[in-house]
C-alpha positions as CSV (number, residue, x, y, z in Angstrom):
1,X,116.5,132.9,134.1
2,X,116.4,136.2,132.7
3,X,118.5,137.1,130.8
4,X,120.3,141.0,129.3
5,X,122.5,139.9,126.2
6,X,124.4,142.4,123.9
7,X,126.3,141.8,121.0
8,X,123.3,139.8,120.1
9,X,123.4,139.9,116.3
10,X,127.0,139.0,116.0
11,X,128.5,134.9,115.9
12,X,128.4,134.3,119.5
13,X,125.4,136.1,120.5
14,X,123.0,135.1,117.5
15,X,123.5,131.2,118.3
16,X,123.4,132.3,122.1
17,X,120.2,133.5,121.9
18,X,118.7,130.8,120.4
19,X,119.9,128.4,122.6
20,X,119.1,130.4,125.7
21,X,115.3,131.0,124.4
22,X,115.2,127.3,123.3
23,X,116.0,126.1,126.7
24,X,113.1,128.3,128.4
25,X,115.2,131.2,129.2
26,X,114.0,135.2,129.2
27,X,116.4,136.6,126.8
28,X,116.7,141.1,126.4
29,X,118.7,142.5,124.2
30,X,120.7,145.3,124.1
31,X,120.6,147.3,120.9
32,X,122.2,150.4,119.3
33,X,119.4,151.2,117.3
34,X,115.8,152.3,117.9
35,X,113.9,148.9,119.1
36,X,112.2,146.8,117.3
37,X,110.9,144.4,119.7
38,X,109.4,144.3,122.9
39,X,112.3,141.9,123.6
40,X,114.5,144.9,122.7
41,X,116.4,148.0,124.9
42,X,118.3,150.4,123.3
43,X,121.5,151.9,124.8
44,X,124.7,153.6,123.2
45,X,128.4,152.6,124.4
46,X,129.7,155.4,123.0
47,X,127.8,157.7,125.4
48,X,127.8,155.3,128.4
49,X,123.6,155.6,128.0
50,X,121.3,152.8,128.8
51,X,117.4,153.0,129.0
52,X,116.0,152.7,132.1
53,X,114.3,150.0,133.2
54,X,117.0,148.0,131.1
55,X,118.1,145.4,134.1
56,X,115.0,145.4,136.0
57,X,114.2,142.3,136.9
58,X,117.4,140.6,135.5
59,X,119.3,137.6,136.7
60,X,122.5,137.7,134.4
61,X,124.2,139.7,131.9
62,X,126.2,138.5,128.8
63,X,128.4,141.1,127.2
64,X,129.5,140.0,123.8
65,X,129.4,143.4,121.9
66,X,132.3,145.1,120.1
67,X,133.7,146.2,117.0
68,X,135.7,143.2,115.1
69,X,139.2,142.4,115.2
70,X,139.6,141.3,111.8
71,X,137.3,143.3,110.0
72,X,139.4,145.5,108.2
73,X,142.9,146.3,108.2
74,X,144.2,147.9,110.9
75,X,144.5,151.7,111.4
76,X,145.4,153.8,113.7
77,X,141.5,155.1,113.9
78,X,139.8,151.4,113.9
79,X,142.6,150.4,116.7
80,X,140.9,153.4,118.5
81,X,137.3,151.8,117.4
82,X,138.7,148.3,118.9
83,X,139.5,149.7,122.0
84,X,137.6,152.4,122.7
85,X,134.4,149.5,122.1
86,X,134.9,147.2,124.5
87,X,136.4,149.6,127.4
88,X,133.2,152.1,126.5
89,X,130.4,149.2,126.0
90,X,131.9,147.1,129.1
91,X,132.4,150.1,131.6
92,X,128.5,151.3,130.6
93,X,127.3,147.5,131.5
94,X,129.5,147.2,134.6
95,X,128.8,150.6,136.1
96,X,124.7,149.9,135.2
97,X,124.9,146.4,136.9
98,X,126.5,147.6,139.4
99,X,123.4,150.0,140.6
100,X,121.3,147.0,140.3
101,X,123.3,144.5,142.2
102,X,120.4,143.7,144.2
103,X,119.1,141.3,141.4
104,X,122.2,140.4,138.6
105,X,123.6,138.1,140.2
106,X,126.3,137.2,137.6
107,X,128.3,139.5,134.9
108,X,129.5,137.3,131.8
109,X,131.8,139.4,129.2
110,X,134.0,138.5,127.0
111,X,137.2,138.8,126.5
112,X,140.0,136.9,124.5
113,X,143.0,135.0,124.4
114,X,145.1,138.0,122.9
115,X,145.5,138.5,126.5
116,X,148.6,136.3,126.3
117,X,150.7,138.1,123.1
118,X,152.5,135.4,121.2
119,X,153.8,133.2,123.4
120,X,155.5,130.4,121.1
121,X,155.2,126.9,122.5
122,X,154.7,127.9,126.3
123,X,151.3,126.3,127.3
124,X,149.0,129.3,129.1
125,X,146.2,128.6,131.3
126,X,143.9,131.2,133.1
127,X,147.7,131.5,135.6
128,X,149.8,132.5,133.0
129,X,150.8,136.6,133.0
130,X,149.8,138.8,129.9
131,X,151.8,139.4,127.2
132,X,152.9,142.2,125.3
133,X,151.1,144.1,122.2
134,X,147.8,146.0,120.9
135,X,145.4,143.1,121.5
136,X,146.5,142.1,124.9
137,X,146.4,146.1,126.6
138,X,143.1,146.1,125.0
139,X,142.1,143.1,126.7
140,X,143.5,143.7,130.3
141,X,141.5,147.4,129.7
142,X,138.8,145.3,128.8
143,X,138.7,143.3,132.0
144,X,139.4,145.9,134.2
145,X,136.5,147.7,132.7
146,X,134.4,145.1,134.8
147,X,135.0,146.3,138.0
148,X,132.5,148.5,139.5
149,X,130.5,145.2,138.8
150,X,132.7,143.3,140.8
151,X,132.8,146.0,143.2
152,X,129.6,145.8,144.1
153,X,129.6,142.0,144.5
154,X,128.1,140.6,141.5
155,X,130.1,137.3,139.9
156,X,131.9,138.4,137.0
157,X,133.5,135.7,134.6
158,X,135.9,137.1,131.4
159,X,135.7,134.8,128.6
160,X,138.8,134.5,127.0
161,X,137.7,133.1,124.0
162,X,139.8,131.2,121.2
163,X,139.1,131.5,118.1
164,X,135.5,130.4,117.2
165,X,134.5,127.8,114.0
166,X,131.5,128.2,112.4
167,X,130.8,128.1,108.8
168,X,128.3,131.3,109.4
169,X,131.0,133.5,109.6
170,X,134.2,134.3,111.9
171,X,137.4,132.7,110.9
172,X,136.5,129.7,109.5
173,X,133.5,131.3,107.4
174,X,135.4,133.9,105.6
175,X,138.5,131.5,104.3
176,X,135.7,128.7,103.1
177,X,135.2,129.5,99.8
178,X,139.0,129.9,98.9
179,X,139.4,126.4,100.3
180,X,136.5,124.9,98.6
181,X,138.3,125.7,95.3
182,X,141.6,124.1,96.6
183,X,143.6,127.3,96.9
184,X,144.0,127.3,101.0
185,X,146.9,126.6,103.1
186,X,149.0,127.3,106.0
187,X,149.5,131.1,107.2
188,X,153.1,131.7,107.5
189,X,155.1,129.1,108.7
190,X,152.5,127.3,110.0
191,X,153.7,126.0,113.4
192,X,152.3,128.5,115.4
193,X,149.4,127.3,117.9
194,X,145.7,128.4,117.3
195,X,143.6,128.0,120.5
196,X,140.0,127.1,118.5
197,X,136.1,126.0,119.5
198,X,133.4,124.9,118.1
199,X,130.6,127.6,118.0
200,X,128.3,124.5,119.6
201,X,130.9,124.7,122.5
202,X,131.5,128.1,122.9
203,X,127.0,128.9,123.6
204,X,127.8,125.6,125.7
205,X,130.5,126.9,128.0
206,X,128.6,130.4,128.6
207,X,125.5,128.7,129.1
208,X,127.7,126.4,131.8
209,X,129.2,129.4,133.3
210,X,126.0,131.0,134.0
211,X,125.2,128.3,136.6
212,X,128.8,127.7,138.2
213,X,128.5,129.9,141.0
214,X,131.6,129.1,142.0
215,X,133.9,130.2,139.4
216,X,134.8,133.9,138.4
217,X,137.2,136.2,137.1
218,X,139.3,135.3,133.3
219,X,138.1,131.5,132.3
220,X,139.6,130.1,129.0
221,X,137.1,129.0,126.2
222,X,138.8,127.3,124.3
223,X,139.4,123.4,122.9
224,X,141.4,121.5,125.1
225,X,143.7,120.3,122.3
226,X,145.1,123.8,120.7
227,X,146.7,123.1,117.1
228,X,149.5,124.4,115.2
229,X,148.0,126.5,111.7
230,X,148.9,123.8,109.8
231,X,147.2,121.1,111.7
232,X,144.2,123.2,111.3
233,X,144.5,124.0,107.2
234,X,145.0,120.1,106.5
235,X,142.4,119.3,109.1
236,X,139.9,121.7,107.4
237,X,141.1,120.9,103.8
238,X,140.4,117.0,104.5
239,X,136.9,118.2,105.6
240,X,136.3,119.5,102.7
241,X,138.1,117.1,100.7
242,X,140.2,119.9,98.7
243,X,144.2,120.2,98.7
244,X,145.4,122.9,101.5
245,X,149.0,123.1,99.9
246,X,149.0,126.7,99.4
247,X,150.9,128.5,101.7
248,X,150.3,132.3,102.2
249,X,153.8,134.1,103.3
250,X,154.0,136.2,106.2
251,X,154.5,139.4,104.1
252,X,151.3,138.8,102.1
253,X,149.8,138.7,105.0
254,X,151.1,141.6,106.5
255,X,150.3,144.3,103.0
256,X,147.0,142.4,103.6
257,X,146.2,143.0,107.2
258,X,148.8,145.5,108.6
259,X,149.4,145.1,112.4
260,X,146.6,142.7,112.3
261,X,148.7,140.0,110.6
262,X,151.3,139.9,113.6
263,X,149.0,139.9,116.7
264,X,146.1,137.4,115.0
265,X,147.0,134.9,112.6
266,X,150.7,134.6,112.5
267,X,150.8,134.9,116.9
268,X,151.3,131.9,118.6
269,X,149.0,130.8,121.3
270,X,149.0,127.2,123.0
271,X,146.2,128.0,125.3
272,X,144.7,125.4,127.7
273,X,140.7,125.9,129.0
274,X,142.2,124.7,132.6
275,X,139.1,126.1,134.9
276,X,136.6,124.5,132.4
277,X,138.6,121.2,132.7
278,X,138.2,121.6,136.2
279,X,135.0,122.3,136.3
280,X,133.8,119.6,135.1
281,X,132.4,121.2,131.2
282,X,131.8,118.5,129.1
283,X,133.1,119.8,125.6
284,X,131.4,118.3,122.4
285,X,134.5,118.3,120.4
286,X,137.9,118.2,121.3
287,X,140.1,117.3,118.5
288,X,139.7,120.0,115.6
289,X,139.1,117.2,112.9
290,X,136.1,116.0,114.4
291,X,134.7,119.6,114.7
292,X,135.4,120.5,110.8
293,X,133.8,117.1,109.6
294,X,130.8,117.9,111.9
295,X,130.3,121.5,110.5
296,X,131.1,121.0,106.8
């Protein structure tokens, strides 16, 4: 296939891209920059601009760009930067897909699990409603941003992705070296549920999605066994074989990460990957011990 990717430099999209090109595929990239490469087409979000010429001849589309979540504490500018991101960057893909809908056959983009707002114990698959908050408007904005893709008939699939564990970055690759030196632990109370995959999963599932003709619109990628926090601290702290007995309160958290703290790592979300299940994706690890010893 050939393949448009953006977001290419980032988590996801630097282990998608290798895995796509090692398995034969055509892989373009969408850049902000001047390009580099002849595998390289620039375009700019912000001004809904894309080269021409930049689908021509493309099967698919992956849309993994954004500013991050977690970055930085939150303000009331970088919520704008959040938002205004993935409504900008997704509306500019959609709306050029759509003019070539004679060829893309399929739109992947993410999306995420904030969708569902803290939630407590209630299990959520792809069914269950939104919820309230920042994250999850920016995520049904986000989604709806798709549409003049879908409009125009092309298969579009939101990934509403967990959070992701690698030890090159993301969650797990920032809190490493305090729990290498024994001084992690739970966030808060600790009992709220983290819906988490293994980066090897997570290139897996979008490379799976790209050939399931049959499935569209908001797909949970995610583990099927969601833990609470402190599952995940002990489970990560036996991985490393370093204590995990130190709690961080919810208000350090909170001077820490302002709104952040409430709608990431202290929400509760016991999310459920129901349409992979059902489609038959065969995930590599399921139980969040087995994916920390694997990584570390």
């Amino acid at each position: 296939m050939k393949i448009v990717v953006t977001g290419s430099t980032g988590l996801i999209g630097t282990a998608l891209v290798r895995s796509l090109r090692a398995d034969g595929h055509e892989v373009r990239r969408l850049v902000r920059r001047e390009p580099t490469g002849a595998d390289e087409t620039r375009w700019d979000p912000a001004a809904h601009s894309i080269d021409a010429g930049a689908l021509d001849g493309i099967d698919a589309v992956v849309h993994l760009a954004g500013v991050g979540v977690g970055d930085k504490r939150w303000s009331e500018s970088h919520k704008k930067a959040i938002l205004d991101s993935r409504v900008d960057g997704t509306t500019t893909i959609a709306t050029a897909i759509a003019a070539n809908a004679d060829h893309v056959k399929t739109f992947i983009c993410g999306s995420a699990v904030g969708f569902y707002g803290d939630r407590g114990d209630e299990t959520l698959d792809e069914s269950a409603k939104t919820g309230a908050g920042f994250l999850a408007e920016v995520v049904r904005q986000w989604e709806a941003a798709t549409k003049p893709a879908s409009d125009a008939g092309v298969r579009v699939v939101n990934l509403r992705t967990g959070i992701v564990l690698s030890p090159q970055g993301g969650a797990l690759g920032k809190v490493l070296p305090i729990f290498k030196l024994g001084l992690g632990g739970k966030l808060g109370s600790g009992q709220q549920w983290m819906p988490w995959i293994a980066i090897a999963d997570e290139v897996a599932a979008i490379k799976f999605l790209l050939t399931q003709d049959s499935i569209s619109g908001p797909v949970n990628v995610c583990a099927p066994e969601p833990v609470r926090n402190a599952e995940y601290t002990a489970a990560l702290g036996r991985a490393l074989n370093r204590p995990a007995v130190a709690p961080v309160p919810r208000f350090a958290l909170q001077l820490a990460l302002g709104g952040f703290a409430d709608e990431g790592p202290l929400v509760s979300q016991r999310v459920i990957p129901r349409r992979l299940l059902d489609a038959g994706f065969d995930f590599t690890f399921i139980d969040v011990d087995s994916a920390l010893q694997s990584m570390l």
